[in-house]
C-alpha positions in Angstrom: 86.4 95.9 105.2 89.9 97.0 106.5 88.6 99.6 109.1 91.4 102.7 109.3 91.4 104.8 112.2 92.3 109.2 112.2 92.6 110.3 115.7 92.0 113.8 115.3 94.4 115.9 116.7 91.4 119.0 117.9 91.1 117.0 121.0 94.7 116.4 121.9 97.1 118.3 124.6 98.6 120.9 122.2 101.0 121.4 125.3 102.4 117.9 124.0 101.2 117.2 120.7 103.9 115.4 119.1 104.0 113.3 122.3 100.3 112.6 121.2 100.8 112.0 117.8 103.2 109.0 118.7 101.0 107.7 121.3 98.1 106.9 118.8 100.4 105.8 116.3 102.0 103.1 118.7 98.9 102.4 120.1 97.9 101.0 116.1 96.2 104.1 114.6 97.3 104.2 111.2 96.3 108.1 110.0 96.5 111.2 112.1 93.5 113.5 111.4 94.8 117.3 111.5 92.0 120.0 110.9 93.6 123.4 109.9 90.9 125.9 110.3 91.1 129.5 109.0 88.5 131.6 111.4 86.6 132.6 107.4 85.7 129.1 105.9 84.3 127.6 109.7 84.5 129.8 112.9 87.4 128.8 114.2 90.9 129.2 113.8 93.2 126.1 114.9 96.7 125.7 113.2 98.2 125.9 109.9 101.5 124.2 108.0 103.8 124.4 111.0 102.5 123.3 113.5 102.0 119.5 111.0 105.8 120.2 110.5 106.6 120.4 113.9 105.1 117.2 114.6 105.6 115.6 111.3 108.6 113.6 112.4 107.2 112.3 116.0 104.8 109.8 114.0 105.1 107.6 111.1 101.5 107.6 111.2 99.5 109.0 107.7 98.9 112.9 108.1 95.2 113.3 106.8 95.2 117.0 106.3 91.5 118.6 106.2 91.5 121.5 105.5 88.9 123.7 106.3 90.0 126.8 104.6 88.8 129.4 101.9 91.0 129.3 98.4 93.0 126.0 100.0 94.8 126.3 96.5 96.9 129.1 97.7 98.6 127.0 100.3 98.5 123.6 98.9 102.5 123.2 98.8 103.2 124.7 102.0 101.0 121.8 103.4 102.6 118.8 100.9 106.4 120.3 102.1 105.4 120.2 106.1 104.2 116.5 105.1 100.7 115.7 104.5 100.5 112.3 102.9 96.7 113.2 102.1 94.7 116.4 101.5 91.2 116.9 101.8 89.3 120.0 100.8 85.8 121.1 100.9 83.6 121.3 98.2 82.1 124.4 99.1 85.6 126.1 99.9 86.6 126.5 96.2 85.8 128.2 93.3 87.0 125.5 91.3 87.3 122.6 93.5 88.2 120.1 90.9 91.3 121.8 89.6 92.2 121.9 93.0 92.0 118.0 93.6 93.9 117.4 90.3 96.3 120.0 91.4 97.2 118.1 94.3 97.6 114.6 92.7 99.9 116.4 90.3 102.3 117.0 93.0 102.5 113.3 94.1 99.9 113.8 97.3 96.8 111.8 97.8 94.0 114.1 97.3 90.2 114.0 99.0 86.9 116.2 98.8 84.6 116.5 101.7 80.8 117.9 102.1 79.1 119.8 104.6 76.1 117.4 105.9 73.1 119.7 104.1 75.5 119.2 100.8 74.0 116.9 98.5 76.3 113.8 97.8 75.9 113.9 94.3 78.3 116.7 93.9 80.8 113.9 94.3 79.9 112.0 91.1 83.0 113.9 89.1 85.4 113.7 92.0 85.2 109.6 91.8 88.0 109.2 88.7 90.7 111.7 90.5 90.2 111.5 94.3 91.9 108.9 96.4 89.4 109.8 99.5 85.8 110.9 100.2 85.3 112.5 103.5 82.0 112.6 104.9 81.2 115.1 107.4 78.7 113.9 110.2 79.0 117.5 111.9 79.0 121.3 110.9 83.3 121.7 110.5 84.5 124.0 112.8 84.4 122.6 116.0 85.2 119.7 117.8 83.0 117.7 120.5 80.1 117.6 118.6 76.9 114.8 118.5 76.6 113.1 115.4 73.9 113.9 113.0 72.1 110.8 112.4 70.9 112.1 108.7 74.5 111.9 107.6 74.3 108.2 107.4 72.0 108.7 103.7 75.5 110.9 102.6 77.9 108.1 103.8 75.4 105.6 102.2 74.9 107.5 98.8 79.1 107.9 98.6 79.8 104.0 99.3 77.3 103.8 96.2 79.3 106.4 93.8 82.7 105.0 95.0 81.1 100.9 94.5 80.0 102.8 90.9 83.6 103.9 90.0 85.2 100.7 90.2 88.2 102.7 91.9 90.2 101.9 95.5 88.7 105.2 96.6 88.7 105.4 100.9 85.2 106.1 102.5 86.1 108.8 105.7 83.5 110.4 108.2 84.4 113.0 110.6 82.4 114.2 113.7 80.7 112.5 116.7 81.8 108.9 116.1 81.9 107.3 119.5 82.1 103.3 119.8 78.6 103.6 120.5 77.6 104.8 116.7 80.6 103.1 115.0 79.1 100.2 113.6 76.3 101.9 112.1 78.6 104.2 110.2 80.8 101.5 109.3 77.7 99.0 108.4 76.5 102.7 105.9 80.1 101.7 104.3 82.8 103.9 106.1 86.4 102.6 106.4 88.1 105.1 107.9 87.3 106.9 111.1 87.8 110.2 112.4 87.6 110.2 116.6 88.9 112.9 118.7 87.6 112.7 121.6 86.6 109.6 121.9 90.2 108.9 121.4 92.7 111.6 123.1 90.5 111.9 126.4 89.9 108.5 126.6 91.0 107.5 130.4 93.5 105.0 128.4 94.3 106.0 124.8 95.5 103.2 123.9 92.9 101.2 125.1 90.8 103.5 123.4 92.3 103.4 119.6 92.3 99.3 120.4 88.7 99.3 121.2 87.2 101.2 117.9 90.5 98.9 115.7 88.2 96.2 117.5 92.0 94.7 119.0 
């Protein structure tokens, strides 16, 4: 399994993030994890559409754009012109979440869904023929730093099972407390690609750092 790694931008130097985005990017991280929070949906607030176009040419990397916002349709196109190459929304953030992921594939953007980790998994059974991304979340969104919650692993488990049942190329992500210490076990549960923020941006050496969960 081709492992991909999304630094997550939360844990970076917003003094210099585009400095930050690059440095991940060289250092062989192919996706940049950026969590837009709205301070309604989670409680927290981070940064919206400008602050990914600002950045958006420092790194070639893949922007994977979670959002973590109520009624994410409303600002689905401001997100796709600051340059998301994929957008992920929560399950439990729409009314209609579906239209929402179709919406997005209809304007030439990879498209994802994401659970909360008391959400059951089988929500995700209709999202399989339209999605290009699953993400898992192995923390309560909204904050950054957080442990992992072992009982996750049955939601990672039980999407590698509906993605394995869909016959589609459909990515497997998880997003929260993934150190190198738990990173097999999330990867042996069927993840391939892997948020890490700080693990990653306040790693002594991040270089060393994205090399060491790309397994370089």
């Amino acid at each position: 399994m081709n492992i991909k790694l999304s630094p997550s931008v939360l844990a970076a130097d917003f003094s210099r993030l585009g400095e930050a985005a690059a440095d991940v990017y060289d250092a062989g991280a192919e996706y940049l994890h950026l969590d837009v929070m709205d301070g309604d949906f989670v409680p927290n607030i981070s940064f919206g559409a400008p602050v990914i176009k600002a950045i958006r040419g420092c790194s070639e990397a893949v922007f994977d754009v979670h959002l973590m916002i109520r009624d994410p349709i409303r600002y689905i196109d401001d997100f796709i012109d600051a340059g998301a190459d994929i957008i992920t929304v929560h399950y439990e953030s729409c009314f209609n979440p579906l239209f929402v992921v179709k919406y997005i594939k209809q304007k030439g953007v990879k498209s994802g869904i994401t659970i909360k980790p008391d959400t059951k998994p089988d929500v995700l059974a209709k999202f399989t023929d339209f999605v290009d991304q699953i993400l898992i979340m192995t923390v309560e969104p909204g904050f950054g730093g957080q442990s992992f919650i072992p009982s996750t692993l049955d939601n990672i488990r039980a999407a590698r099972r509906l993605i394995e049942a869909s016959g589609r190329d459909i990515d497997l992500e998880v997003d929260g407390g993934i150190t190198l210490s738990n990173l097999k076990t999330v990867t042996d549960a069927g993840a391939n690609v892997i948020v890490a923020g700080s693990a990653v941006f306040k790693a002594p050496d991040i270089a060393e750092a994205v090399w060491a969960f790309k397994g370089i």
